[in-house]
C-alpha positions in Angstrom: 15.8 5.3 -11.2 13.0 2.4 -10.8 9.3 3.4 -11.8 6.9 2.8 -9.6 4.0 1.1 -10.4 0.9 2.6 -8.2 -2.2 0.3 -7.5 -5.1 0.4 -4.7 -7.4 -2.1 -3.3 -10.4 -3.1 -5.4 -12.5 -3.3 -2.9 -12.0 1.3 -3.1 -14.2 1.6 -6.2 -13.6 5.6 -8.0 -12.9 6.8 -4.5 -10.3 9.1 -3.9 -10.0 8.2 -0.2 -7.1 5.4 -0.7 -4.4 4.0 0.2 -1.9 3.0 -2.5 0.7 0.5 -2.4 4.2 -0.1 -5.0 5.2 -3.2 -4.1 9.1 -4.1 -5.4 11.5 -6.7 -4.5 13.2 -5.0 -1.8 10.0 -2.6 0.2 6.3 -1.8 -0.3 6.3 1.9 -0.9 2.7 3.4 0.6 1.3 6.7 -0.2 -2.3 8.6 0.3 -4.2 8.5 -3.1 -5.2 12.1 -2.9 -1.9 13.2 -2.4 0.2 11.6 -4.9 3.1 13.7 -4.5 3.1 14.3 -0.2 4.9 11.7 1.7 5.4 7.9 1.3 5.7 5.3 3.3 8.4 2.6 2.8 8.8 -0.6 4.8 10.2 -4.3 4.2 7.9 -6.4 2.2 7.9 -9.0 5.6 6.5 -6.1 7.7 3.7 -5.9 4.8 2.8 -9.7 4.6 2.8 -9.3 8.8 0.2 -6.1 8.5 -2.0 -8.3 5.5 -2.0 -11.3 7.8 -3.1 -9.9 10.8 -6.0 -7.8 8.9 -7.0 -10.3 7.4 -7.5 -12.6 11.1 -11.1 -13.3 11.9 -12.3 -10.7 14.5 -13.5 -11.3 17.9 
């Protein structure tokens, strides 16, 4: 089994109130911070770049 290795934004300081990402080759695994063990999220690692690019676009 592949261990994951957890890591949030810095930008989130000690807060609790995170999103966490565990980025491998083949999906970028997203959970809750304060609920390490509920549910996870896992999609393709182009669907991530997609989401990063378009929060990252200059608002209107």
């Amino acid at each position: 089994m592949h261990i994951l290795h957890w890591r949030k934004s810095t930008h989130s300081g000690d807060s609790s109130n995170c999103v966490e990402i565990a980025p491998t080759a083949a999906a970028i695994h997203i959970r809750d911070s304060k609920t390490t063990a509920g549910p996870r999220l896992t999609i393709k690692p182009s669907a991530w770049a997609h989401f990063v690019s378009y929060t990252a676009r200059p608002k209107l």
